[in-house]
ROMIBA-271610 format. One line per 3 residues: number of its first residue (from 1); their letters; for each residue y, x, z of C-alpha. Coordinates in nm, 3 decimals. Example, Ala and Ser with C-alpha at 12.3 -4.5 7.8 and 13.67 -1.06 7.14 Angstrom:
1 = as = -0.450 1.230 0.780  -0.106 1.367 0.714
//
This chain:
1 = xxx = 0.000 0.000 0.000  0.328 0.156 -0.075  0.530 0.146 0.207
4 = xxx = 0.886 0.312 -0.016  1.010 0.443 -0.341  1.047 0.806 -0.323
7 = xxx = 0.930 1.079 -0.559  0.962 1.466 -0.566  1.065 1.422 -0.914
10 = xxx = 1.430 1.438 -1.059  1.316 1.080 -1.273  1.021 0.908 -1.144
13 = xxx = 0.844 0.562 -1.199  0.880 0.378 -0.923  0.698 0.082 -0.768
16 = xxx = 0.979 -0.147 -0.705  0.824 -0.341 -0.366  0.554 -0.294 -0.080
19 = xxx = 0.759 -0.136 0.231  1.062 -0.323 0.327  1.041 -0.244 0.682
22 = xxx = 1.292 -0.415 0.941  1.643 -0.496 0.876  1.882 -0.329 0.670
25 = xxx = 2.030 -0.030 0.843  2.385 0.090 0.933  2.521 0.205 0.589
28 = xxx = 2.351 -0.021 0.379  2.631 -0.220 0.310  2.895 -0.084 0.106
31 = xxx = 3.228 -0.301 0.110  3.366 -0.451 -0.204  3.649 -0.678 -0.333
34 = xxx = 3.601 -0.951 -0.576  3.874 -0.989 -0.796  3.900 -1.292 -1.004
37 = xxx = 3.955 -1.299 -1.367  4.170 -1.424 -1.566  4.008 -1.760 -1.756
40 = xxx = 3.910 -1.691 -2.059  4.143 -1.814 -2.348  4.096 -1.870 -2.747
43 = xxx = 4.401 -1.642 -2.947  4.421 -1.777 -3.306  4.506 -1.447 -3.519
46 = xxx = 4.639 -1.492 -3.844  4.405 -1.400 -4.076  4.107 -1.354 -3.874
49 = xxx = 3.748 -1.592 -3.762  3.779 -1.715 -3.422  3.428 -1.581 -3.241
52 = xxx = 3.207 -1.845 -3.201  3.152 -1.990 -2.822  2.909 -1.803 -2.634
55 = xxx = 2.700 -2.084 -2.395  2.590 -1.866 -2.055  2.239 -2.025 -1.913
58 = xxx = 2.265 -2.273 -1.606  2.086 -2.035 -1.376  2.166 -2.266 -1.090
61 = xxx = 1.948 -2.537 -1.207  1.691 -2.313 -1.313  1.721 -2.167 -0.959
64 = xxx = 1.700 -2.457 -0.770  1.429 -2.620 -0.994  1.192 -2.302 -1.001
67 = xxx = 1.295 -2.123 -0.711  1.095 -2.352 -0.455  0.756 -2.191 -0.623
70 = xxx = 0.832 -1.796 -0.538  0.724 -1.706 -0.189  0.752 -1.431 0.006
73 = xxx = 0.447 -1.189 0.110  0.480 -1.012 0.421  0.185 -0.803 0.423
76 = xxx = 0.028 -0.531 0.721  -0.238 -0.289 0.705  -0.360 0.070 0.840
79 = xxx = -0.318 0.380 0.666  -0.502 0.761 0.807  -0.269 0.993 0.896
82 = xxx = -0.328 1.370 1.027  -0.254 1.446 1.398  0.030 1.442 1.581
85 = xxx = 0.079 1.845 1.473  -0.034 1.741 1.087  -0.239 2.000 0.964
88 = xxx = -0.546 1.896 0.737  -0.724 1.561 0.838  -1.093 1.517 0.984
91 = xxx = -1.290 1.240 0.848  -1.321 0.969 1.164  -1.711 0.923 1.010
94 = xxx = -1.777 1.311 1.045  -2.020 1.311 1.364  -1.843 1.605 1.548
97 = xxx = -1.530 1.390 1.490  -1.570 1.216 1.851  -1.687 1.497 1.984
100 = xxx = -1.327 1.673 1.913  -1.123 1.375 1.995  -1.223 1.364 2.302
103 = xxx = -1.300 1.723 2.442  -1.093 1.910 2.178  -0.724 1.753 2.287
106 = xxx = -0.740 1.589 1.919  -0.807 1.944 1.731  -1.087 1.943 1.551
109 = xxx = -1.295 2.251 1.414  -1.085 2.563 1.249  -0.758 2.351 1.324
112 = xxx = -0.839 2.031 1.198  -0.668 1.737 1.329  -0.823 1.387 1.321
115 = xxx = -0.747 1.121 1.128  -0.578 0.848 1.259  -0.482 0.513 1.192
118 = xxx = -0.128 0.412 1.129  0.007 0.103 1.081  0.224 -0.044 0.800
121 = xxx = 0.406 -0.355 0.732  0.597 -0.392 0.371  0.723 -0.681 0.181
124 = xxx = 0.686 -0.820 -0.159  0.718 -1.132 -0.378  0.484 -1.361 -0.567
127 = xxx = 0.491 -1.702 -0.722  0.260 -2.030 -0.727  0.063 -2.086 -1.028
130 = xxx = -0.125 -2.385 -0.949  -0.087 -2.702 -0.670  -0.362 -2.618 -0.448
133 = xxx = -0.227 -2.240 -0.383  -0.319 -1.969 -0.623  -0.036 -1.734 -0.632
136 = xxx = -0.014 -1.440 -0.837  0.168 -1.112 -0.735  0.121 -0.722 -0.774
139 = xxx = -0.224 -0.546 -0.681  -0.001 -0.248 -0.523  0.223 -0.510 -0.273
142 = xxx = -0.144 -0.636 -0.097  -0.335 -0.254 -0.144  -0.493 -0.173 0.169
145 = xxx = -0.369 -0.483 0.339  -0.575 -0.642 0.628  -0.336 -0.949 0.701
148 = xxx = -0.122 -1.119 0.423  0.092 -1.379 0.493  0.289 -1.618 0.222
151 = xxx = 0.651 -1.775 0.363  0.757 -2.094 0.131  1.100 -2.121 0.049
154 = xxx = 1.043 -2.484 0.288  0.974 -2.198 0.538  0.648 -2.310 0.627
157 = xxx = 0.373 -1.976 0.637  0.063 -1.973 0.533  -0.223 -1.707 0.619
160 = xxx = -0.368 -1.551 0.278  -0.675 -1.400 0.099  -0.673 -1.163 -0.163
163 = xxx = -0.925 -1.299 -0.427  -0.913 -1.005 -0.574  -0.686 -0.711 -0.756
166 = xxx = -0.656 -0.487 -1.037  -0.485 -0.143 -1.022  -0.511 -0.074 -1.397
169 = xxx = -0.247 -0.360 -1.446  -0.110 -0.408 -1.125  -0.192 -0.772 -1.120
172 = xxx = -0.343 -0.970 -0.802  -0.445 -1.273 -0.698  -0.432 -1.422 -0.376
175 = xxx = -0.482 -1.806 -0.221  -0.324 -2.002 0.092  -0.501 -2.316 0.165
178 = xxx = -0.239 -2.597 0.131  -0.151 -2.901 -0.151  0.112 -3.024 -0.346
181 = xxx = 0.263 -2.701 -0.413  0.543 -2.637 -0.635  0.416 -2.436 -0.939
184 = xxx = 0.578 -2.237 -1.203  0.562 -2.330 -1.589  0.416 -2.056 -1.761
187 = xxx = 0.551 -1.911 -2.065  0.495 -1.683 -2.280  0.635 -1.361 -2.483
190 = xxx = 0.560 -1.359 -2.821  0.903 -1.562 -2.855  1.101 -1.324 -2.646
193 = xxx = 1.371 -1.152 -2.801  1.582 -0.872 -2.699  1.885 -0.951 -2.600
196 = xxx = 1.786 -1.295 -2.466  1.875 -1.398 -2.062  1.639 -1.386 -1.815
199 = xxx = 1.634 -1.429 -1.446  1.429 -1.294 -1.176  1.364 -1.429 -0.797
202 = xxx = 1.209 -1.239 -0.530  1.264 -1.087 -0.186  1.446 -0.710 -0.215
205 = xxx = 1.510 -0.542 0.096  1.370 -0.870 0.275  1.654 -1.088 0.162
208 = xxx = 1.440 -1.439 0.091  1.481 -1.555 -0.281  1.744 -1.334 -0.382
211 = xxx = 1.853 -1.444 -0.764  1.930 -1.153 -1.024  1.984 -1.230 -1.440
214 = xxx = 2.011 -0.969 -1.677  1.851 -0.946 -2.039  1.537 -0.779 -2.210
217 = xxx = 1.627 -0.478 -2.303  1.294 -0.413 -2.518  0.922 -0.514 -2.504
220 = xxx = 0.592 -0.317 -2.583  0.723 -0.026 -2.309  0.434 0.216 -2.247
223 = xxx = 0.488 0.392 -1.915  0.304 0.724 -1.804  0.024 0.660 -1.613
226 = xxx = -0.030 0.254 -1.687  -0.191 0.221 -2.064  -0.297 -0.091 -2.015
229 = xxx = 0.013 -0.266 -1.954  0.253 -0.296 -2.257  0.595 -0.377 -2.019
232 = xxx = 0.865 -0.611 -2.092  1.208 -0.373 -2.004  1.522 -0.550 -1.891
235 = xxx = 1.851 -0.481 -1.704  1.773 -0.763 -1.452  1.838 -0.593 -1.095
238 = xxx = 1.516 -0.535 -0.954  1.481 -0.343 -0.596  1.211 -0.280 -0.311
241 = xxx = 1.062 -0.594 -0.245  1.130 -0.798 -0.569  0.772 -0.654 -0.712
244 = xxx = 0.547 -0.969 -0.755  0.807 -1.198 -0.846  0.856 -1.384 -1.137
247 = xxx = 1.068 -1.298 -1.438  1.179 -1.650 -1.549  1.338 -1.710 -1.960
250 = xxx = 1.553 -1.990 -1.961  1.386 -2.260 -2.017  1.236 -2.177 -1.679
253 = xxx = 0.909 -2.045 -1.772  0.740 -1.745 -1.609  0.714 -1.459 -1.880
256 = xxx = 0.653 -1.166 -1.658  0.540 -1.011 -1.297  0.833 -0.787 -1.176
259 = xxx = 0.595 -0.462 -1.105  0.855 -0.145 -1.190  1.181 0.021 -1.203
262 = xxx = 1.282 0.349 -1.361  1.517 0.511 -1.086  1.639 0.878 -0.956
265 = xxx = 1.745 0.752 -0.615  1.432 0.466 -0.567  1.676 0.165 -0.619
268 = xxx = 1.785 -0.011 -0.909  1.983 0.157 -1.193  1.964 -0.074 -1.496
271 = xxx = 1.659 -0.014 -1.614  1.324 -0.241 -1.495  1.003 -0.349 -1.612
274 = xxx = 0.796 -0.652 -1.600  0.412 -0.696 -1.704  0.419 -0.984 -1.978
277 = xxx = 0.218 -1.352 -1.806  -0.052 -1.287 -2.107  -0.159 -1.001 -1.952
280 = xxx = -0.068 -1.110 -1.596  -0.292 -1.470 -1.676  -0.549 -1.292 -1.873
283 = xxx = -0.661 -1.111 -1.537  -0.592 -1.388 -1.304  -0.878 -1.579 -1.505
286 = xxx = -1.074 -1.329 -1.498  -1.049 -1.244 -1.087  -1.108 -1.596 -1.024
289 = xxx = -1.363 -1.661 -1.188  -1.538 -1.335 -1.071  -1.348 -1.163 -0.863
292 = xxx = -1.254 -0.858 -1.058  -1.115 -0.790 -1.387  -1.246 -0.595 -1.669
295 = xxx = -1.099 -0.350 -1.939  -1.255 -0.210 -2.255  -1.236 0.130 -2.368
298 = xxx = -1.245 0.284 -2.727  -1.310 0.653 -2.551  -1.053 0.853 -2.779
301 = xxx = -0.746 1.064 -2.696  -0.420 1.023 -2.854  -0.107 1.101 -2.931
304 = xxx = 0.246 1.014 -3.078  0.294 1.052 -3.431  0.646 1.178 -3.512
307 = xxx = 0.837 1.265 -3.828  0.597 1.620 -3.828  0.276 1.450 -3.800
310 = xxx = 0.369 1.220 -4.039  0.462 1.476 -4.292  0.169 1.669 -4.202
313 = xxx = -0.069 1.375 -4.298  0.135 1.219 -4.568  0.192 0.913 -4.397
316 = xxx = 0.495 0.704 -4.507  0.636 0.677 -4.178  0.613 0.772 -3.834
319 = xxx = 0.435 0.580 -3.656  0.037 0.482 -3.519  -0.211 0.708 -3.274
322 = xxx = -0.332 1.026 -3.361  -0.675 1.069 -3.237  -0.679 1.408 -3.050
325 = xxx = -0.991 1.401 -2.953  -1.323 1.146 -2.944  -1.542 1.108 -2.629
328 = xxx = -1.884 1.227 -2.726  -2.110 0.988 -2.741  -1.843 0.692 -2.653
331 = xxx = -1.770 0.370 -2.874  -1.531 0.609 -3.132  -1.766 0.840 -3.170
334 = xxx = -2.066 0.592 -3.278  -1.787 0.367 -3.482  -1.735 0.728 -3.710
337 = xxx = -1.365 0.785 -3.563  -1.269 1.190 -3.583  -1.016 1.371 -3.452
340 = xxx = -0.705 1.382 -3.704  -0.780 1.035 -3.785  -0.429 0.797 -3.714
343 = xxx = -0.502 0.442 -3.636  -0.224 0.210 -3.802  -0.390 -0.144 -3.706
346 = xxx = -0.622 -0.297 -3.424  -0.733 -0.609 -3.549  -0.426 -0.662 -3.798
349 = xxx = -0.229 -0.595 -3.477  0.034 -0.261 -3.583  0.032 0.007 -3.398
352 = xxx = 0.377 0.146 -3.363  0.361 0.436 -3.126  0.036 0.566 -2.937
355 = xxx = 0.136 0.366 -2.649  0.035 0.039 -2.811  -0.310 0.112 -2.869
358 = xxx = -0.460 0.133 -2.510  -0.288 -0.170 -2.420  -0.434 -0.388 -2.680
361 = xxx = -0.799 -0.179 -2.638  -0.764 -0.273 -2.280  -0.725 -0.654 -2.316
364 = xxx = -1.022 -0.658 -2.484  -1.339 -0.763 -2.290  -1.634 -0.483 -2.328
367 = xxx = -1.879 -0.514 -2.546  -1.632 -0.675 -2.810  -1.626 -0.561 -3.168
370 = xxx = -1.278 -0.479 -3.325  -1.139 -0.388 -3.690  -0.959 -0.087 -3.670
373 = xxx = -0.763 0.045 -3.999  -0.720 0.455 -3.979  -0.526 0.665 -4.264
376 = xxx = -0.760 0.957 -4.288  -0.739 1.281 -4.510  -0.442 1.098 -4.714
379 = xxx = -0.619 0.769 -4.743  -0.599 0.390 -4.610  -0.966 0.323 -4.420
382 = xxx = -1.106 0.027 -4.220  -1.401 0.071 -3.972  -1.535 -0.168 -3.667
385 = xxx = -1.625 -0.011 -3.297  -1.765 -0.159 -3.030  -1.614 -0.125 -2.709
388 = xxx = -1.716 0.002 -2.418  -1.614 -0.079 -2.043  -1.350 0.137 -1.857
391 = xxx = -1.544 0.076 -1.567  -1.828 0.334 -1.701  -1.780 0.724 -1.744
394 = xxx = -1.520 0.826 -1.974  -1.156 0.781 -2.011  -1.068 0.453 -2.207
397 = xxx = -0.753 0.621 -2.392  -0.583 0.925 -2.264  -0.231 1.085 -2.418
400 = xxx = -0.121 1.418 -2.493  0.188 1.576 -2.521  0.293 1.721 -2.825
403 = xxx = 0.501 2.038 -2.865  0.814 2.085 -3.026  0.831 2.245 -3.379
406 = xxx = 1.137 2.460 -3.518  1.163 2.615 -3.858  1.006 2.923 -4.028
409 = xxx = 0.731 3.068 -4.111  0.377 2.912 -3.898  0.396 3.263 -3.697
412 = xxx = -0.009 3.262 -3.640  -0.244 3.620 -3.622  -0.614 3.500 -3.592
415 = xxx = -0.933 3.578 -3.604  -1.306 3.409 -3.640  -1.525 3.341 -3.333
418 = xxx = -1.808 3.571 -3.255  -2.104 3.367 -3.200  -2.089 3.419 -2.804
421 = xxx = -1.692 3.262 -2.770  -1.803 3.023 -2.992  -2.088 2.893 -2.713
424 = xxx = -1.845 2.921 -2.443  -1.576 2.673 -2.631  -1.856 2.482 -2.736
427 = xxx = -1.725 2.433 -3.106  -1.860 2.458 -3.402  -1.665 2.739 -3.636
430 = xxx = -1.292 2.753 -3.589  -1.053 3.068 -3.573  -0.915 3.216 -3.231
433 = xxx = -0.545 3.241 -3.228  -0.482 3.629 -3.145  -0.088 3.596 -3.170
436 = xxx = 0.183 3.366 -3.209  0.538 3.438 -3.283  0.778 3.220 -3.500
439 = xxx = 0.727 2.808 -3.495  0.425 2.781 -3.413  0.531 3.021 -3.070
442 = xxx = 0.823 2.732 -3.040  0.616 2.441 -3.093  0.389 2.522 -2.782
445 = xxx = 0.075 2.702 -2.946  -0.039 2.996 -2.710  -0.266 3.323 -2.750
448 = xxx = -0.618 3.253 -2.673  -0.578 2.893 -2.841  -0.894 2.786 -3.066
451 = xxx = -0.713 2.636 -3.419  -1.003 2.421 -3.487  -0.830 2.245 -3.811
454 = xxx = -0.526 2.245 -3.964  -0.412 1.870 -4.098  -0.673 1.730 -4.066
457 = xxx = -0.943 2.006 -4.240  -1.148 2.178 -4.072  -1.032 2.561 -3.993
460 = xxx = -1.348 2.769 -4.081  -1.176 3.076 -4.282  -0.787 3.250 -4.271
463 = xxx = -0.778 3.215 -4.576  -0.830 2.863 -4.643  -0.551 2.837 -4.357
466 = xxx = -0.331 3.014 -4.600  -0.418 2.777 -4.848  -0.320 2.465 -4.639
469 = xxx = -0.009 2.672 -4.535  0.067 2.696 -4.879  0.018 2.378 -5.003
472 = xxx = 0.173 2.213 -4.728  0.545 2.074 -4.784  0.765 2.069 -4.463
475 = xxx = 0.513 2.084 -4.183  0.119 2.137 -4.044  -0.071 1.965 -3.807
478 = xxx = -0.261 2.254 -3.617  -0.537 2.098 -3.368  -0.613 2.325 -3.109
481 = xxx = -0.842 2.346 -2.793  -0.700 2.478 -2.479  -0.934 2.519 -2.130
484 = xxx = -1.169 2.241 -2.308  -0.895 2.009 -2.444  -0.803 1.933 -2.787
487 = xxx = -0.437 1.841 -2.872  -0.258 1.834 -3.201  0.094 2.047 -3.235
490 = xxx = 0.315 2.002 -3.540  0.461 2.328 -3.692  0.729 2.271 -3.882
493 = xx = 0.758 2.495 -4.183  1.069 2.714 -4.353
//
């Protein structure tokens, strides 16, 4: 259970609920003035269109109306802790553990202090999807929690169980016995625009259904770290305590689950994202019907394709996943995929950047068979897979990061594989990179680096590198294995 929003990092990702803890502290306000403005008035200019009346949404009626079915979720748990003096943490299940508690003044063997349990209380929001009291929320505002309980906006409070969460999409579901409940409309995205209103309720910092409006700034957002989600971004101010609740259009409907914000100081700063109700109901079917949710997995790595790539594998523009690498073995593999290959379609669905593609593989239920349209060695293809579960070994799709590329020449001494290194990469031919200099130094590509093809063809001579080099117009795609993992770097060329 998060219990803040605080990261080590300059720009994090940050869960935007789960640890609103007391009241808000001296500081916390910071005084302001409201100064009115002038109404507004229509100038007639000679010679110019008058702009046409913008209407502004009645977010008061939508407020009222919709507001009654967002709750708040107080939730408290335990979380293990080291020792009073920190130090690394003994497992309470280890049998010498009691032993050392109680004869050891708390240290355990070679300075080991025990674990302990902590407790935590945080906050969140959530909203009523049906009249008998199935609410959804995030999984990450009830993690770890042993008591959850649900305040209506009537301020009656209800004692909840978690049916059941998933982490891969942040979605849970939970249930307070009661009737007659107020219940959100659900909507849904495909008819979301940018640029249209939208309104969020929820409870940040603990202040009960707190209203915020903003717009959507973009849909489709891939975020590091949660490939399964593909997040609606808006401007609507979202802050510890608001994850869970609903992100409203205005008509009303629920579109989206507040889950995240992207923040340098942990609060709001204009930018926050919401996981669309498809997704969000998709799961909550599945959970209670069973109690879990499921995810397929294709079992390929991938990567963006920019303007490099793209001239590297004659594509016409920028855009689709470029397999990296294919899970031996895994539901690629056995559907003929190869590394190099870019996939531009998942079941006539586009595929705009890489980010798309795991969150449309992981709505998919296991064992379902998909079309997938690749452009391989210059060429349009279509082939089917079966997918696997994420569930099982193997990553369901995993990204890369792809160097930078400056001008000149590719820079690149190398040299076959004795039969011995070519064991220990466990690859079949390829040419070990002896040294870089020039762009392909600049675009990330490092001594000791296997060059195991070069766009797309197989490296298994210098000089039919050279040729490719030669033929090639403004850039290469080199793919390369590094400590066991394959990436693709574009090179651009002088």
């Amino acid at each position: 259970m998060k219990t803040g929003l605080t990261s080590p990092r300059a720009l994090v990702l940050s869960l935007a609920a789960a640890g609103v803890i007391g009241a808000v502290g001296t500081g916390a306000y910071t005084s302001a003035r409201a100064v009115a403005a002038p109404p507004a008035q229509a100038v007639a200019v000679a010679g110019t269109t008058t702009a046409p009346t913008v209407t502004m949404p009645d977010f008061s009626t939508i407020t009222a109306r919709d507001g009654q079915a967002v709750v708040n979720i107080s939730v408290t748990g335990t979380t293990k802790t080291a020792g009073a003096e920190g130090g690394p943490q003994m497992d309470p299940d280890d049998p010498m553990y009691e032993f050392y508690r109680r004869f050891g003044g708390g240290q355990g063997p070679r300075g080991q202090q025990p674990q302990r349990e902590t407790p935590v209380r945080g906050q969140g929001s959530g909203f009523i999807l049906s009249a008998d009291g199935i609410i959804l929320t995030n999984a990450h505002v009830v993690k770890d929690a042993k008591e959850v309980t649900v305040k209506l906006t009537d301020r009656r409070e209800f004692s909840a169980k978690v049916l059941g969460s998933d982490p891969k999409t942040d979605v849970a579901v939970i249930k307070i016995e009661a009737k007659n409940l107020p219940v959100l409309a659900v909507g849904n995205t495909k008819d979301l625009k940018a640029g249209e209103w939208v309104l969020a309720i929820g409870s940040p910092f603990g202040f009960e259904n707190t209203v915020t409006a903003g717009v959507v700034s973009a849909k489709g957002r891939s975020l590091p770290d949660d490939g399964y989600v593909p997040f609606i971004q808006t401007d609507v101010a979202i802050n510890p305590g608001n994850s869970g609740g609903p992100l409203l259009n205005t008509r009303g409907e629920v579109v989206g689950i507040n889950s995240q914000i992207y923040s340098r100081s942990g609060g709001y700063q204009g930018v926050s994202f919401a996981i669309p109700i498809e997704v969000a109901m998709q799961v909550k079917d599945q959970i209670v019907a069973t109690g879990k949710a499921t995810h397929a997995r294709l079992g390929v790595a991938v990567q963006e394709v920019n303007q490099a790539f793209a001239d590297s594998f004659k594509l016409d523009k920028p855009e689709g996943a470029l397999v990296s690498n294919v899970e031996k073995g895994g539901p690629a593999d056995q559907a003929g995929l190869r590394s190099g290959d870019v996939i531009r379609k998942v079941d006539g669905e586009p595929i705009v950047s890489s980010g798309d593609l795991p969150a449309l593989i992981g709505q998919k239920k296991p064992g379902s068979k998909i079309a997938l349209e690749i452009w391989r060695q210059g060429a349009r293809q279509e082939i089917s897979a079966k997918l696997g579960d994420a569930a099982e070994k193997g990553t369901a799709v995993a990204k890369n990061e792809e160097g930078g590329a400056k001008q000149g020449k590719l820079g690149l001494a190398l040299r076959p594989l004795q039969p011995q290194e070519q064991r220990e990469a466990q690859v079949d031919g390829g040419l070990l990179i002896a040294e870089v200099a020039g762009p392909a130094a600049l675009a990330g590509v490092q001594t000791g680096d296997v060059l195991l093809a070069i766009n797309g063809t197989p490296a298994k001579s210098i000089e039919q590198v050279r040729e490719v080099v030669a033929k090639a117009d403004k850039s290469v795609a080199l793919l390369i294995q590094r400590d066991g993992n394959k990436i693709f770097v574009p090179v651009r060329l002088g």
